[in-house]
C-alpha positions in Angstrom: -161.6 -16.2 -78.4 -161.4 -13.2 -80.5 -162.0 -9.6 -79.1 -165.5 -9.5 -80.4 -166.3 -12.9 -79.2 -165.1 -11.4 -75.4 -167.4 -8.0 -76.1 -170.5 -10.1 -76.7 -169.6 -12.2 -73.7 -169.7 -9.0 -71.9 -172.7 -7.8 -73.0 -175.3 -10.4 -74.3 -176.4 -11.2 -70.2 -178.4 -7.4 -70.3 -180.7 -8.8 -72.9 -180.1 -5.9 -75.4 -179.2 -6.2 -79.3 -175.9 -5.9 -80.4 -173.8 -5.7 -83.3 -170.6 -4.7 -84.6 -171.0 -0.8 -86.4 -174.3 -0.1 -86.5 -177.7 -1.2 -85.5 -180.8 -0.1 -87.3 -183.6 -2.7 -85.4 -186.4 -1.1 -84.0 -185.3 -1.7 -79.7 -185.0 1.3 -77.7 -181.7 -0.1 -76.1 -179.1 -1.5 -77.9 -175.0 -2.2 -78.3 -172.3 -1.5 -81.1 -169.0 -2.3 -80.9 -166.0 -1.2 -83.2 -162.1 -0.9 -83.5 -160.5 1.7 -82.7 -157.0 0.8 -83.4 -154.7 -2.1 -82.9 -151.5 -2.4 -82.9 -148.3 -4.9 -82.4 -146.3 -5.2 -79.3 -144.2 -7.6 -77.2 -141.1 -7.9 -80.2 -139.4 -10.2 -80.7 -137.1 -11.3 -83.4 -138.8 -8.0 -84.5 -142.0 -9.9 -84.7 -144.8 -8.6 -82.4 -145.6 -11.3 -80.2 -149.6 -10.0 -79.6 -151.7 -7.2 -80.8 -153.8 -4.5 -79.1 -156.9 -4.1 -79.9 -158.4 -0.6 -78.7 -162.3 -1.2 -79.1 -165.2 1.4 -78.0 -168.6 -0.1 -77.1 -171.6 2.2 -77.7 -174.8 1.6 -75.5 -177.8 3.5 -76.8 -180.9 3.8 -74.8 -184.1 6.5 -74.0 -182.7 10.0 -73.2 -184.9 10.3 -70.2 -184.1 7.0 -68.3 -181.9 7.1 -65.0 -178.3 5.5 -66.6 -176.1 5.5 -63.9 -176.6 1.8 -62.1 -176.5 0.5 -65.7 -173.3 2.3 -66.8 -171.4 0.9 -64.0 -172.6 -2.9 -64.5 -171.8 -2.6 -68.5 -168.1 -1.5 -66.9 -167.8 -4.2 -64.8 -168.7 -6.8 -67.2 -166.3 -5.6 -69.9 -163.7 -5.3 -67.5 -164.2 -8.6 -66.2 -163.6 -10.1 -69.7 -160.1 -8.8 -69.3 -160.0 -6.0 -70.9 -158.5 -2.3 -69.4 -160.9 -0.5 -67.2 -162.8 1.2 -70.0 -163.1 4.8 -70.3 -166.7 6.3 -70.5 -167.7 9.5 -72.5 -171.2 10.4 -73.0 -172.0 11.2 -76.6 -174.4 13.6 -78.1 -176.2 11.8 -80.5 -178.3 13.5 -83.4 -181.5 12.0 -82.0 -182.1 14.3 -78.6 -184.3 11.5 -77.2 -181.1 8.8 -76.9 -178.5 9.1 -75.1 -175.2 7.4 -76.3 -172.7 5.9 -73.8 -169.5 5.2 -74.9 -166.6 2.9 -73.6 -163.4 2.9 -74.7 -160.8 0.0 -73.7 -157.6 -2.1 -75.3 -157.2 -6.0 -74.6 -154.3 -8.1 -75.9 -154.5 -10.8 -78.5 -151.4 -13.3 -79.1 -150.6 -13.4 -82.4 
């Protein structure tokens, strides 16, 4: 299963949209996903053995609704697709009536 494949997984059971880049639908919540980097490790025979893949997943929804309970279950359910515990920042987007979470996290792919 590819990394996107395990993001979806993570995030299709809350219902929402979701898409790799950028969504332009008309739901006031929604998911986007994206690379961050990736990289080769485990060498051998100087050939990396697996690659990681640093991803960020972006959840956008209403500026004005309580986040909190749903920040922690998007968390858990990346995590539990075996990623790292993902790092969340809270972005200021250019529209002042969303508010952009973002989490940041690295999984490892045999090559």
């Amino acid at each position: 299963m590819t990394t996107f494949e395990k993001i979806i997984q993570a995030v299709a059971p809350f219902g929402y949209p979701y898409s790799p880049g950028v969504y332009s639908g008309p739901e006031k919540h929604w998911f986007a996903y994206n690379y961050v980097d990736d990289y080769g490790d485990n060498y051998a025979d100087d050939e990396p053995q697996s690659v990681v893949n640093r991803v960020q997943v972006h959840f956008f929804l209403p500026a004005e609704e309580d986040y909190t309970v749903i920040k922690n279950q998007i968390r858990d359910s990346i995590f539990r697709q075996g990623f790292t515990f993902p790092e969340i920042t809270m972005l200021d987007d250019p529209d002042p009536k969303l508010r952009h979470i973002a989490f940041e996290c690295e999984i490892e792919e045999e090559v």
